[in-house]
VOGU-3710 file (C-alpha; in Angstrom, 3 decimals, decimal comma):
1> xxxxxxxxxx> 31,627/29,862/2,129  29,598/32,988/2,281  28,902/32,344/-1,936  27,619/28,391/-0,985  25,451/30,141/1,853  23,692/32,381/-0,375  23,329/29,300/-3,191  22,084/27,089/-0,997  19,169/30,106/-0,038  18,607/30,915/-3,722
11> xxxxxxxxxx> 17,906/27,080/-4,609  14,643/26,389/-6,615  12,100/25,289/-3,603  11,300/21,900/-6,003  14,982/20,915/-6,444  15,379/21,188/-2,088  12,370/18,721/-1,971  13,608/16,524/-4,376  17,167/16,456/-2,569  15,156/15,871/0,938
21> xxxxxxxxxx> 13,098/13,299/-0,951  15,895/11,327/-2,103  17,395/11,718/0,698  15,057/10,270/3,293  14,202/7,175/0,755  18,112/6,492/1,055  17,706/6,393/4,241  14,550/4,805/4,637  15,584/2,039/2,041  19,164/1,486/4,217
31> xxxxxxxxxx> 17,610/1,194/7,946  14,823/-0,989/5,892  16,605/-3,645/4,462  19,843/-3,390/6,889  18,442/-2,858/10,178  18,823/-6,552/11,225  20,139/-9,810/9,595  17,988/-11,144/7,478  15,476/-8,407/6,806  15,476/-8,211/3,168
41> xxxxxxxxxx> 14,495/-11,789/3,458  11,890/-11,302/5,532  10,405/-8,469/3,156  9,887/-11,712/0,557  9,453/-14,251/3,338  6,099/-12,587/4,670  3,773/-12,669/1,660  5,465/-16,215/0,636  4,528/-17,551/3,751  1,184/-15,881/4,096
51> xxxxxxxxxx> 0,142/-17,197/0,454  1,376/-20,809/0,862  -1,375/-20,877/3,680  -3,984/-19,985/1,869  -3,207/-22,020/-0,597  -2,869/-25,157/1,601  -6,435/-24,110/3,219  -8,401/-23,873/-0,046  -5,972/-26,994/-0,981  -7,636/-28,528/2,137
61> xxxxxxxxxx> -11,672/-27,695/0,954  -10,073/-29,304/-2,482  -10,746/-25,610/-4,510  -8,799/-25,479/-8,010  -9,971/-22,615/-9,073  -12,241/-19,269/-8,081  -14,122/-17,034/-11,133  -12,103/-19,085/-13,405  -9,050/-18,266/-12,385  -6,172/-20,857/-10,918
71> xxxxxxxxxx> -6,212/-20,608/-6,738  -2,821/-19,456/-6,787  -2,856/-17,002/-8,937  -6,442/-15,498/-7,673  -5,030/-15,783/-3,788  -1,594/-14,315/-5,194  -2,955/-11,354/-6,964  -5,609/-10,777/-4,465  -2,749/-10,929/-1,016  -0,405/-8,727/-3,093
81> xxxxxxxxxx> -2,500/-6,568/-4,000  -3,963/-5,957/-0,374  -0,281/-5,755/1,032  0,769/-2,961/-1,161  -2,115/-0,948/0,811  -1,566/-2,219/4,252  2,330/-1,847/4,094  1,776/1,760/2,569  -0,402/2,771/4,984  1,391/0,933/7,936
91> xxxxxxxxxx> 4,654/3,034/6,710  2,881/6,322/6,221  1,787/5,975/9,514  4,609/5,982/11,290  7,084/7,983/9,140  6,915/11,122/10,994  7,620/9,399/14,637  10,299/7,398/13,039  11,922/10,538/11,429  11,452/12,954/14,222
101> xxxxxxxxxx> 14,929/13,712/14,376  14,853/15,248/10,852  12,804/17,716/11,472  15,515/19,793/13,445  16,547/20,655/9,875  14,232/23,363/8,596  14,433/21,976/5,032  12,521/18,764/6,525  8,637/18,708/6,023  6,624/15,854/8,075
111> xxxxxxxxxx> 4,812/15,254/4,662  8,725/14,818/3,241  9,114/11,141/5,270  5,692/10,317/4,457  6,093/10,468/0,913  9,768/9,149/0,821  8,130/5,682/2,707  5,472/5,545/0,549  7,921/5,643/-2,677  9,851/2,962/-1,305
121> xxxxxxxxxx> 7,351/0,711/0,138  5,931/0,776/-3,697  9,634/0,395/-4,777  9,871/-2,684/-2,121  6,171/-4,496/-3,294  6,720/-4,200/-7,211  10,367/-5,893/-6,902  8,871/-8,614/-4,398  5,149/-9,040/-6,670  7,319/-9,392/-9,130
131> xxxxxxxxxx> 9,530/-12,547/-7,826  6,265/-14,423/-6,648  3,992/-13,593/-9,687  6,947/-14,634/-11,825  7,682/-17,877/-9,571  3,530/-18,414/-10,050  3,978/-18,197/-14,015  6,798/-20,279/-14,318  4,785/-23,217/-12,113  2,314/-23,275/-14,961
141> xxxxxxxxxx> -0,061/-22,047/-12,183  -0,900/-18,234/-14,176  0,453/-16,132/-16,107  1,653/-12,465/-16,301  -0,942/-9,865/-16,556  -3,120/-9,855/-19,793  -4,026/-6,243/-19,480  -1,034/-4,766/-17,896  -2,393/-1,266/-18,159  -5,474/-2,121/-15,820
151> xxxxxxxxxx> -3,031/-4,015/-13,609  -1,355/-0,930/-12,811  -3,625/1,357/-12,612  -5,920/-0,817/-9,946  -1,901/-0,770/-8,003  -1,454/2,340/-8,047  -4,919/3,618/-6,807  -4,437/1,036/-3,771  -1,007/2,498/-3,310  -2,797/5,845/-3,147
161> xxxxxxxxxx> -5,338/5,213/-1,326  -2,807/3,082/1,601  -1,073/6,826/1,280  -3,797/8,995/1,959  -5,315/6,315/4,611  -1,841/6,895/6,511  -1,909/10,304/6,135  -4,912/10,918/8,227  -4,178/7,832/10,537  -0,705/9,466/11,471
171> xxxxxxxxxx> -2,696/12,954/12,452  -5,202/11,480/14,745  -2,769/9,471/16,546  -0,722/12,211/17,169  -3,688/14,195/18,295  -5,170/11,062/20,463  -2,841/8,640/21,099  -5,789/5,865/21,969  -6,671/6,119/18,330  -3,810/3,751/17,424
181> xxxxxxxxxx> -5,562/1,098/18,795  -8,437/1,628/16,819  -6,468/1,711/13,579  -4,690/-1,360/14,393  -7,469/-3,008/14,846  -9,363/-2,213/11,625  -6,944/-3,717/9,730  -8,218/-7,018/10,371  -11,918/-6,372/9,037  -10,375/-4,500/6,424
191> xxxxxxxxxx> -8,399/-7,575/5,111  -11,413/-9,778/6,073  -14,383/-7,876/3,929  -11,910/-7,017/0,907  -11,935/-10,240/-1,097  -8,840/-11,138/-0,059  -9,049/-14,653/0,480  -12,612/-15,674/-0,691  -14,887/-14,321/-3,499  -17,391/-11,514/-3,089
201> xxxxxxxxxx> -19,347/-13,156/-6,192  -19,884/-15,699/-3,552  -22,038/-13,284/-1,400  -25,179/-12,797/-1,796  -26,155/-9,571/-3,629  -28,539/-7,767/-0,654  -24,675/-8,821/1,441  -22,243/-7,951/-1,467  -23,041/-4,148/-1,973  -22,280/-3,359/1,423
211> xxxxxxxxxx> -19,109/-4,723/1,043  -18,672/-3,040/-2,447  -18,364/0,332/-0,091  -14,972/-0,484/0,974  -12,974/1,005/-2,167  -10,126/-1,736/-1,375  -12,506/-4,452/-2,797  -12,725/-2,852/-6,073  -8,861/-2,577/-6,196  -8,221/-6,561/-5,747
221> xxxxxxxxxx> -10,982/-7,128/-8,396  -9,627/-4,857/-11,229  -5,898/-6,284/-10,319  -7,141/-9,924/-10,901  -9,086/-8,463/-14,328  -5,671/-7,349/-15,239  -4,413/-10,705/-15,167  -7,300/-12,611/-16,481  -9,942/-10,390/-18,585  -12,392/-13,180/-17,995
231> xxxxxxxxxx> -12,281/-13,322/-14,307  -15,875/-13,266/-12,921  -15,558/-10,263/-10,884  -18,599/-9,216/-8,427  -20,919/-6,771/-10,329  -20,264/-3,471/-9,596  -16,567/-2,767/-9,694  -15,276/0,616/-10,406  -11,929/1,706/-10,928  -12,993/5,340/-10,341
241> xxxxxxxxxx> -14,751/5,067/-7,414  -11,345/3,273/-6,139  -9,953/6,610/-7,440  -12,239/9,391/-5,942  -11,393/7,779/-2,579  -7,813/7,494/-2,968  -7,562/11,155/-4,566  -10,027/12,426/-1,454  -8,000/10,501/1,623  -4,677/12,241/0,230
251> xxxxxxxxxx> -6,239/15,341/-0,011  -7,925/15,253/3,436  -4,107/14,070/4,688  -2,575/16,977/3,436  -4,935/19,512/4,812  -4,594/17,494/8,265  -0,696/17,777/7,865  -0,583/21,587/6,718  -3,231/22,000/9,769  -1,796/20,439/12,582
261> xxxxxxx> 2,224/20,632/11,352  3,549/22,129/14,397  1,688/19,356/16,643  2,914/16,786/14,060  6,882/17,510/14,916  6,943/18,581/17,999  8,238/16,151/20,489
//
């Protein structure tokens, strides 16, 4: 016993995160999927549902297609896209209240469930963007992505950037509690003034560079270039300024977390 004590002390610091890592996204994954009947379904059901709206109100103003891309696939990409940030940050939000528990064992760091949620909820949004951009090809409605490489990359900085936004959302509302309202509030602008559902080439220019700001914009747009190189984007896209602000909200997150670590886990 006393040999499996002093093991377990002597254990590369790496290969303890990993183990923590793994298992809190075990974890995560179970209580995510299992929690209730049904809830794997309702993973799928909710961006299904969401994008069969929009498709029936553009149906509606009789739209076929937007940049000269097919509705469905445009609105597809484009609600995807912005749910892979939302549910990222809406996860990394919450991870260290949900997981509060955990942190009795001294192995357990409150950046630990962050990252383990964020893994998973980009686990979670490839299998189900996946099913519906598949189910989209197949209805001779798009077709996979052209320039997979760009694809990806404008996914991952949105992943990054829902990461780091959650980060620093999760320390202020631990620090004041009121600001939860805020955040759940800007979520609805956010969605509104990212190109989600309508075309920023449609704005006028004077309009369209203030909405060029919000680095979430320039995500969607380089996601539906990866799809269809000839999309009419709005002028002005940049997949590195996506990047400097995903790269600078995870590094302001972690100095908040290494700051305020004690405040984070304590009850």
């Amino acid at each position: 016993m006393n040999h499996m004590a002093n093991r377990a002390e002597t254990r590369d610091p790496l290969a303890v995160t990993l183990s923590v890592w793994q298992a809190i996204f075990l974890r995560e994954a179970l209580d995510r999927l299992f929690d209730m009947r049904g809830a794997w379904f309702w993973l799928l059901a909710e961006p299904v549902l969401h994008i069969g709206f929009m498709i029936f109100v553009w149906s509606v103003i009789r739209a076929r297609a937007i940049g000269g891309v097919d509705i469905v696939l445009w609105l597809s990409i484009g609600l995807l896209a912005f749910f892979l940030f939302r549910r990222t940050a809406v996860q990394v939000t919450h991870a260290v209240d949900s997981n509060r528990p955990l942190f009795a064992y001294r192995q357990v760091k409150p950046f630990d469930p962050a990252i383990a949620r964020a893994v998973l909820e980009a686990f979670l949004m490839s299998i189900i963007s996946a099913i519906i951009l598949l189910a989209v090809a197949l209805s001779g409605r798009g077709s996979l992505p052209v320039d997979p490489l760009r694809a990806m990359l404008a996914a991952f900085g949105l992943w990054l950037f829902g990461l780091g936004y959650g980060l620093f959302t999760s320390v202020w509302m631990r620090l004041v509690p009121e600001m939860k309202h805020v955040f759940s509030i800007l979520m609805i602008p956010l969605y509104l003034i990212s190109g989600v559902i309508w075309p920023l080439a449609s704005v006028p220019p004077r309009y369209r560079g203030l909405l060029l700001l919000n680095p979430i914009t320039h995500g969607l747009e380089l996601a539906r270039l990866g799809f269809v190189p000839h999309y009419h984007a709005a002028a002005g896209v940049d997949a590195g300024y996506l990047y400097a602000w995903a790269l600078g909200s995870v590094f302001l997150g972690l100095l908040l977390y290494r700051r305020f670590a004690m405040q984070l886990v304590m009850q």
